[in-house]
N, C-alpha and C positions, 0 to 999 in steps of 0.2 A: 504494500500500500504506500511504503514513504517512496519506492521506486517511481511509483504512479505518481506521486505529488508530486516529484523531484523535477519528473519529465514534462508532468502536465504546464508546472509554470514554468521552466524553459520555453517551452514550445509557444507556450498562452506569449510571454514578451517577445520571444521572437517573430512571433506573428502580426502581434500589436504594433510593433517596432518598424517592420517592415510595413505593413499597412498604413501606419503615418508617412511612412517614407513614398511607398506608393503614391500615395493622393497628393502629395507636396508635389511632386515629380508632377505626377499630373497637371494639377494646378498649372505649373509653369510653360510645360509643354504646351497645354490650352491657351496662358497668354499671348507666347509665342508664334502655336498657327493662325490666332486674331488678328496679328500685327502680322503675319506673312502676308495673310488673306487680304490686309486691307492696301497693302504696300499692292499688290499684283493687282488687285483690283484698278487702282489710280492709276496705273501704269497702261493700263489697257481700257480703260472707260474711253478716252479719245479715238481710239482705232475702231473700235467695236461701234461706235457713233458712225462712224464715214465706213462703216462694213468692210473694212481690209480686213480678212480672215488668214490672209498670208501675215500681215505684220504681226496679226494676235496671235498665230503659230509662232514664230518667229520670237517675240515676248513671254511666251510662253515655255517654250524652248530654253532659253537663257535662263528662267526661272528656278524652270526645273533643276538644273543645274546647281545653280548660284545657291539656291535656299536651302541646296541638300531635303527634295522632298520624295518622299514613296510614291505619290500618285497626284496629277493637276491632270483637270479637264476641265471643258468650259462647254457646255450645252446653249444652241441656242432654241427660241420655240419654233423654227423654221425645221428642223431637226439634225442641223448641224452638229456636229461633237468634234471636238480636239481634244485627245486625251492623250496623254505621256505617263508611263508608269515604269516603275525600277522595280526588279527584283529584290527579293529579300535577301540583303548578303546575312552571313554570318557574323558574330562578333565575338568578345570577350565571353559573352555566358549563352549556355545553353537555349535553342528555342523554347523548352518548356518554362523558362523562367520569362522569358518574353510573354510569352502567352500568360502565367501565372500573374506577371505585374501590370497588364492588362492598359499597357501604356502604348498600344500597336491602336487605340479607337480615338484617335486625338483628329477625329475626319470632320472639316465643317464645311460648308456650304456656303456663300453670300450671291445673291439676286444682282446683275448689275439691271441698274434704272437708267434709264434714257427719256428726259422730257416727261418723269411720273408715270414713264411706262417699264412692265420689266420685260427685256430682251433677250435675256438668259440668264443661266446659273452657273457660276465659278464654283468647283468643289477642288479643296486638299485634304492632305495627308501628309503631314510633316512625318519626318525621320526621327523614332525615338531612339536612335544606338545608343547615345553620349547618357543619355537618363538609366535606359537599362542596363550599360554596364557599370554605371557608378551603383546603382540600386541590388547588381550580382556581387560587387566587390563587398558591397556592405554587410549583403547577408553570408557570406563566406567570412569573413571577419567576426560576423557575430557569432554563425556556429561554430569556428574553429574556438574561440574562445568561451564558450558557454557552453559548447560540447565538453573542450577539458574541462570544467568545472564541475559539471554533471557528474564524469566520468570520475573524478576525483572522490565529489561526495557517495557516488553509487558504491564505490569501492569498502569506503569507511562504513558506509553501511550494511555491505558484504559482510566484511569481518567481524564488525558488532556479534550480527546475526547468522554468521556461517555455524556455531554448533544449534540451530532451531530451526537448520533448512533440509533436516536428514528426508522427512518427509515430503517437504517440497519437491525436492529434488527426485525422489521417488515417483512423484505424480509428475511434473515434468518431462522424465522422462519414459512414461506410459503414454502420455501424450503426444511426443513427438512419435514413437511408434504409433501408434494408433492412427495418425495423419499421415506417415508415409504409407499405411496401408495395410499397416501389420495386425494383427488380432489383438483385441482391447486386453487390457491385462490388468485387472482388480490389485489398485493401491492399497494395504493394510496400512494404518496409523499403531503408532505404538501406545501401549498401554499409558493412559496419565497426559496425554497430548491433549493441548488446548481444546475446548470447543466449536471455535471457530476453525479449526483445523480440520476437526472431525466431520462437521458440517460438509466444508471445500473437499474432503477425500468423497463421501457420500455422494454429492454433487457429480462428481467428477466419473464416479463407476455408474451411476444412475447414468450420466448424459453417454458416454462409451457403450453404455446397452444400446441405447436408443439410435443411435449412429449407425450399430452395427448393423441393427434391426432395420433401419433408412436407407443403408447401401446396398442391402439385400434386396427390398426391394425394389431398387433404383435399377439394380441389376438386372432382377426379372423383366422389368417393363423396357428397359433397354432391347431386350433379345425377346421381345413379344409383341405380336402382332393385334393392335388396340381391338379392332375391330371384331375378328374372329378368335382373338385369344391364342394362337397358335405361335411356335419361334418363328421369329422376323426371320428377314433374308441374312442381319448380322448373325445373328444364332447360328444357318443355315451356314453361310461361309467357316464360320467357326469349327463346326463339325464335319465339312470337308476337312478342311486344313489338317484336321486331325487323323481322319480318315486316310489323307496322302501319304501320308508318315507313315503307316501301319504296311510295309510290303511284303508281308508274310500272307496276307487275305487278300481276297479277292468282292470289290464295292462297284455297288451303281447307283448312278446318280438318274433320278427320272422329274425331265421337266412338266409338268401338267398345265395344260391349258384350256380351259374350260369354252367348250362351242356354246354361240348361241348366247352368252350372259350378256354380252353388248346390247343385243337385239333388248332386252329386260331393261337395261337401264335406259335404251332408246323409247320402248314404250309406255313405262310403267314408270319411271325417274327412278332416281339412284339410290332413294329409301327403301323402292323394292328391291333394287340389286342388293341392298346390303342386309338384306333379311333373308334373302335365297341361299347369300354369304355363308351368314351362319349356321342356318337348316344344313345345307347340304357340307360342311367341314365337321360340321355333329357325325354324319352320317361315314364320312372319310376318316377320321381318327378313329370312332370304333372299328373303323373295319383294318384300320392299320393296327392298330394297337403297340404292341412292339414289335410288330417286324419292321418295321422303320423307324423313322425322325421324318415327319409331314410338317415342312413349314409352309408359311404365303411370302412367296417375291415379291409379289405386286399387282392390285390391280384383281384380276380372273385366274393368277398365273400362281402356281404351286411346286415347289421342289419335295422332292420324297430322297432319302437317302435310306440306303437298305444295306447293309456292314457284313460282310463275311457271309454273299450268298452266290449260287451260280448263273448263268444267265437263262437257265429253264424254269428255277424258281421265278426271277425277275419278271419274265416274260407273264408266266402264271399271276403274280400279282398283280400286274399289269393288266392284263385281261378281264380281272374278276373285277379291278376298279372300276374299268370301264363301263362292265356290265351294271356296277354298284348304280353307278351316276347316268348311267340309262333310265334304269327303273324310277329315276327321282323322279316327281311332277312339279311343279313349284305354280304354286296358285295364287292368284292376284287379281280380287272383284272380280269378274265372272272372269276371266283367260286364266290358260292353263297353258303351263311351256314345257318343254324338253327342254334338258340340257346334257352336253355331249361333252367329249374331254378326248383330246389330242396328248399324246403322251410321247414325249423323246427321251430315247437311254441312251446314258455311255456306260463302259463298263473300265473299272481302274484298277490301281493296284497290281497283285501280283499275276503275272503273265500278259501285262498290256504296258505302253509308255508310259512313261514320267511325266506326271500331269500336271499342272499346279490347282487353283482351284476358281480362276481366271477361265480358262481352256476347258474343264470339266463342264461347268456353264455353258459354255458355249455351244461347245458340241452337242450339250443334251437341248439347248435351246434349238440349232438349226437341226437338228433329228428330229424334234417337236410341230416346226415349219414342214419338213417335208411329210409328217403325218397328215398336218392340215391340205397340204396340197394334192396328199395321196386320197382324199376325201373327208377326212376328218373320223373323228370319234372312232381312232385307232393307235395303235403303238408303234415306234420306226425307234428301230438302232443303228445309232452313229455309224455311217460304211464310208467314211470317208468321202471321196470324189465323185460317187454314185448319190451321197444325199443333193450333193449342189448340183448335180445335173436334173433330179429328179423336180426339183426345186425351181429350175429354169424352167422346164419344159412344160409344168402347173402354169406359172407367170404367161407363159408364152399363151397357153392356151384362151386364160382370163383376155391378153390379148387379143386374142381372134373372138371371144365370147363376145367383147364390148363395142370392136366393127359389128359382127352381126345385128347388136340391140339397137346398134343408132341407126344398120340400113334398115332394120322392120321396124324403127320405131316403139320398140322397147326400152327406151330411154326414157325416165320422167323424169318433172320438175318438183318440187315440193317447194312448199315455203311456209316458213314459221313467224308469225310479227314481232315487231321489232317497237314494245309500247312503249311511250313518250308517255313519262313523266310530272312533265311541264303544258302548261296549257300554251296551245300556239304554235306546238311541235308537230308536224307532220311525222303520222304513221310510215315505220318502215317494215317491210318485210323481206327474210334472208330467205336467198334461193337456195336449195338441198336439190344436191342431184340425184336418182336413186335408179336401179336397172330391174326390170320384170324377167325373170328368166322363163323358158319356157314353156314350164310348169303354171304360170303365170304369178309365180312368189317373189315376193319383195325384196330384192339381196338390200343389204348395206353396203357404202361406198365403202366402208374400212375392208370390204373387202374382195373390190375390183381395183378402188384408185391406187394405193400400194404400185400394183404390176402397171398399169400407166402411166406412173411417173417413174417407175425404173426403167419401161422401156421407151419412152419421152412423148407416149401418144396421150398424154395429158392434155397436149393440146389441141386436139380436137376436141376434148372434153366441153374443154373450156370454150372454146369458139362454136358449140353446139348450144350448150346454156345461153351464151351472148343471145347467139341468132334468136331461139327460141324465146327466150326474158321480150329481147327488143317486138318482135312477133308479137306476143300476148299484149304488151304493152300497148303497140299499133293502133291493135283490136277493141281495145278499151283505152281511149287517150280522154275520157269523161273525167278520171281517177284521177286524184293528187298525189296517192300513195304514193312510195320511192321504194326501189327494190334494191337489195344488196347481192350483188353480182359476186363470187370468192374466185378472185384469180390466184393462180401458182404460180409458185417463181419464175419455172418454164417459161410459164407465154407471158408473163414478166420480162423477161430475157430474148422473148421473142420478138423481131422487129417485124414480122407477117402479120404478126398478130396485130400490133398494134395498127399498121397500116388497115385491115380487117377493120379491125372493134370503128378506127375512124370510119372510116366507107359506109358502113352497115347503121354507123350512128346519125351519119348524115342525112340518108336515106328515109330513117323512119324520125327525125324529129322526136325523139322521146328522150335525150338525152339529161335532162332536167331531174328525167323523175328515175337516175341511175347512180348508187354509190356503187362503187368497187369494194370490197375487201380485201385489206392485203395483208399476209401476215407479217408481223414484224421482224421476225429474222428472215423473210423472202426479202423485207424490204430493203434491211442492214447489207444482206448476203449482195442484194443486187442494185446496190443505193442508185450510181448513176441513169440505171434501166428506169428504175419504180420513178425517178426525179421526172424523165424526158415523159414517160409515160401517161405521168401524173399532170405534167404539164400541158400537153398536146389533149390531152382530154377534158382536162380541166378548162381549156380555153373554150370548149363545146357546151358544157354547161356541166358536166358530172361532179360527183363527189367523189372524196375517198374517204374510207377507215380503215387503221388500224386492225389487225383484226389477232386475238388472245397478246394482247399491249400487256407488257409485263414477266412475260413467260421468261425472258432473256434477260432483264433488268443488265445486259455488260454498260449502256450507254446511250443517254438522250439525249448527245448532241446533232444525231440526226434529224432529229425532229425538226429545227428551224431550216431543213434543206429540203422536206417533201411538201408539199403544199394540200396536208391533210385536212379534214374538217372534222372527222371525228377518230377516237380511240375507242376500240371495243376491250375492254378490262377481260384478261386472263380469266375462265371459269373456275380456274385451279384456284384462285380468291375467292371470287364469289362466292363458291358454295357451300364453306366454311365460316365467311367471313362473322357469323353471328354466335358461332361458339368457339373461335378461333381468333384469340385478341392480335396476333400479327398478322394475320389477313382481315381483317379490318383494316388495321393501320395501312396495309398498304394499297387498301382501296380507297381508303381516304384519302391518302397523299396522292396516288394518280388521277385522285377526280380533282384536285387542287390544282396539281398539273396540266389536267387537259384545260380546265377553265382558265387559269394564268397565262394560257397559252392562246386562249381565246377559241377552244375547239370544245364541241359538245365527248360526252364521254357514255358508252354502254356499258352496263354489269349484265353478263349471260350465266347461265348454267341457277335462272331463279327457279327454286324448286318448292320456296314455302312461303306464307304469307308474312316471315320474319323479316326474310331475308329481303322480300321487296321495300318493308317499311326501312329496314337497315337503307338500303339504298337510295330509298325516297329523303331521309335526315342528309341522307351529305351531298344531296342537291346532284344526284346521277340525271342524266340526262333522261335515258331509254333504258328499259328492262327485257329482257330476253330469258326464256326459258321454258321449260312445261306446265309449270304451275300459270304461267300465264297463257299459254299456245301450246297445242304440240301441233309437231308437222302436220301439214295435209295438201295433198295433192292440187296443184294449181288449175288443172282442170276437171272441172264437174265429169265431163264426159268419159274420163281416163280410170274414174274409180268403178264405170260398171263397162267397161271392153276391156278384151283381153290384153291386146295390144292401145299403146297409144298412139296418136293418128295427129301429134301435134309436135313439129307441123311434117309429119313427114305421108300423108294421105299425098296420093296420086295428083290431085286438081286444085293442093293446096291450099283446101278450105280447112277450117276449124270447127269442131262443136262443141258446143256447150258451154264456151270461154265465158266464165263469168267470176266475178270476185268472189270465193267461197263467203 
């Protein structure tokens, strides 16, 4: 305790000490940029009259110089600016002590007047070196010398008290083990030991329980998956890692990927996916029990690690999984789903390569893939150069599937609204592209577009929507609605296209009622492209956004170089933002952002009626999600024929076009 005191009022006067000396310092630095301020002012009020903006450079210039200042600029309200600024050199003392003496904010402003009118604003920033290092040199003087004194009296008071510190020292050093990690270790006090001793020992093993018991479970939720309760993917690496090392047995790793959940959180929102979640990992752990380690990767996607088996067992577990997760139904208000599960092994350990557990992953990931592409709701073991062929020739195929839909017209549009907020806002709504196979079932793009933009016929995709959006459009020009078009980097990158989208836009006059989509790392990736692109359309009358703003957070100095009008906010925010305090914040700051910036902002992925009020408080522009919209097909006609006939019917005609 007298340690405490001893230190406490060192530190208290040196604080004090230094704080008088700050605000003096300040003080004078303040008179000083007044008299800089007003010296450059009178120097340049007569130029600045007759508008030589060369000679007020030029005075300005010399200023800067002569005055020794960090920063002069002189703004006028025409929107002129001259501004000069230095780098921060280094000095005598550290920048944390700059920062600390808080003598870097000595920045003033003065108005010049002309004739009782103001013409602009002078602003400085004088140079605090000469303040800050006399203000380091002090406080180095002060602690050297009031440090040794400290150190002197600490001492004396060591010695006093070094035979009544046997048990301090005892707890001490339980303590410091205990913090580097080590297992807590019950202080005993000796018999006839003060009270307040006895107390601080007591204290001291109670809180070491409670710590132990805290990192324990700190542990657990670290290497457990919130949701479903099952070990994370850390876990999951974990017992790889361990599993490499063991080259005496023979291990498989199997990736799972469940068919068909997407489709659930596409129809049903992600409240139902995450209750199917659980249902059906209830049903997968009991059937695993120990014959593995069932963790969740991510998302739909499951690892199984299975220790010291052969690959006809693997295979057999494999099999009966699959069957497990056949038989599920998962029910939701009156619909009822299948769900299917794609399964990829590798097999490690003894009698195969040296694997790390990087590559193990991997392998069972693209055996996983060639399952899906072998048709799904099957098992594939890693063959090497046979799974990436098998893998192409899927891709390839989805390619030839997606020419076919768009020559017969198996191609549809969807679109979901895009509600405004604000009164005044014109209603938008986002185009969803979607393919009828010919079965006459609904695929999802997650899983045609993938093989269209690896084999680059994306852009047809894209310049089919164009045509078709503009089309519908044509057909109903009564409508103020505005449609949001999603371009890919592709035809981003692409100069046909762009010549296209102009032509086609010219043509049908609708371009008004068109934003683009673009997403943000298309936009970073292809800045110069998205600039020309954004420009040349922009001049027609279109918009753009942003579209999942946020996902990349590397850098928003692109912003002032595309000529966007709106940001569509990341859903990866959104759909947490109300039980999740840092996605909040960070949908707050980028709605701050967009508006600071003078551009409306979107929150999508709204799923509940929190979440929109959430959004509605920090003045979001537009709402998007299921709770407000879910998709639906753009043309009446398209929901009872097999085929759609828009616009690819023989004579060109349309039916049924009307605003659902």
């Amino acid at each position: 305790m007298a340690s405490i005191i001893l230190a406490s009022a060192f530190l208290s006067s040196v604080y004090f000490g230094m704080n008088m000396a700050s605000r003096e310092a300040l003080d004078q630095l303040q008179r000083q940029s007044q008299t800089k301020l007003g010296l450059i002012s009178d120097s340049m009020t007569g130029w600045v009259a007759m508008r030589n903006l060369v000679r007020v450079r030029e005075i300005l210039e010399r200023r800067m110089t002569s005055d020794d200042l960090n920063h002069l600029a002189y703004s006028e309200h025409t929107g002129e600016r001259i501004e000069f600024s230095r780098p921060h050199l280094p000095g005598k003392r550290p920048d944390w002590f700059a920062r600390l003496a808080g003598l870097h904010s000595a920045g003033l402003s003065q108005p010049i007047i002309i004739d009782g009118k103001t013409v602009g604003l002078l602003t400085i920033e004088a140079n605090a070196h000469d303040q800050e290092n006399l203000l380091w040199q002090q406080a180095v003087n002060n602690f050297l010398w009031g440090g040794s004194t400290l150190v002197i009296l600490l001492l004396l008071l060591y010695l006093i008290l070094r035979t009544n510190l046997v048990v301090l020292h005892s707890l001490r050093e339980a303590a410091r083990q205990f913090l580097m990690g080590g297992q807590p270790i019950r202080v005993h006090a000796p018999v006839g030991a003060a009270p307040e001793l006895l107390t601080a020992v007591q204290a001291f093993n109670d809180l070491t329980s409670q710590q132990s018991a805290l990192l324990q479970e700190l542990e657990r939720k670290a290497n457990e998956d919130l949701l479903t309760g099952l070990p994370n993917r850390r876990a999951l690496e974990l017992a790889l890692a361990d599993a490499c090392e063991d080259r005496n047995h023979t291990h498989a790793f199997c990736y799972v990927d469940l068919d068909q959940f997407k489709l659930v959180n596409d129809t049903c929102g992600h409240h139902a996916g995450d209750r199917l979640l659980r249902e059906l990992i209830q049903m997968m752990g009991s059937f695993v029990g120990r014959q593995g380690l069932l963790c969740r990767i991510g998302g739909d996607e499951f690892g199984l690690l299975i220790d010291n088996a052969s690959l006809n067992r693997v295979l057999q577990i494999c099999e009966e999984l699959i069957q497990l997760i056949n038989l599920y139904r998962f029910r939701h208000d009156d619909r009822q789903f299948r769900i299917g599960a794609s399964i990829g092994i590798t097999m490690f350990g003894r009698g195969h390569p040296d694997l790390d557990v990087s590559e193990i992953m991997i392998r069972a990931d693209k055996a996983c893939y060639a399952a899906k592409n072998l048709g799904r709701n099957r098992f594939q073991v890693y063959q090497g150069n046979d799974q990436g062929m098998q893998t192409l020739e899927k891709e390839m195929d989805w390619v030839s599937e997606i020419g076919s839909a768009m020559d017969e017209g198996r191609m549809l549009l969807y679109r979901q609204v895009i509600q405004p907020l604000r009164p005044g806002e014109p209603t938008h709504h986002e185009i969803l592209v979607r393919l009828r196979d010919r079965s006459g079932q609904i695929v999802n793009p997650a899983q045609f577009l993938p093989a269209a933009e690896r084999f680059g016929i994306i852009q047809n995709i894209d310049r089919w929507v164009l045509d078709t959006t503009l089309e519908f459009l044509s057909w109903n020009q009564d409508g103020v609605d505005i449609y949001n078009i999603n371009i890919s980097g592709m035809s981003l990158a692409d100069p046909g296209f762009l010549n296209h989208a102009i032509d086609v836009m010219d043509k049908k006059n609708v371009a008004h009622r068109i934003c683009f989509e673009i997403t943000e790392t298309a936009a970073i990736t292809h800045l110069e492209d998205a600039r020309h692109f954004m420009n040349m359309l922009g001049s027609m009358g279109c918009k753009f956004s942003l579209d999942d703003f946020g996902s990349g957070m590397s850098s928003f100095a692109y912003l002032k170089e595309l000529p966007v009008h709106s940001l569509k906010i990341s859903g990866e925010f959104v759909r947490n933002m109300t039980s999740n305090r840092h996605d909040y914040v960070f949908v707050s700051t980028m709605t701050r952002l967009a508006h600071d910036l003078g551009l409306k902002c979107v929150g999508e992925f709204v799923q509940d009626p929190e979440t929109l009020n959430a959004l509605r408080e920090l003045n979001v522009d537009f709402a998007q999600g299921f709770y407000l919209h879910k998709p639906e097909c753009l043309c009446r006609g398209c929901r009872q024929l097999r085929y759609c006939t828009l616009p690819m019917s023989k004579d060109k005609k349309f039916i049924s076009l009307a605003a659902a």
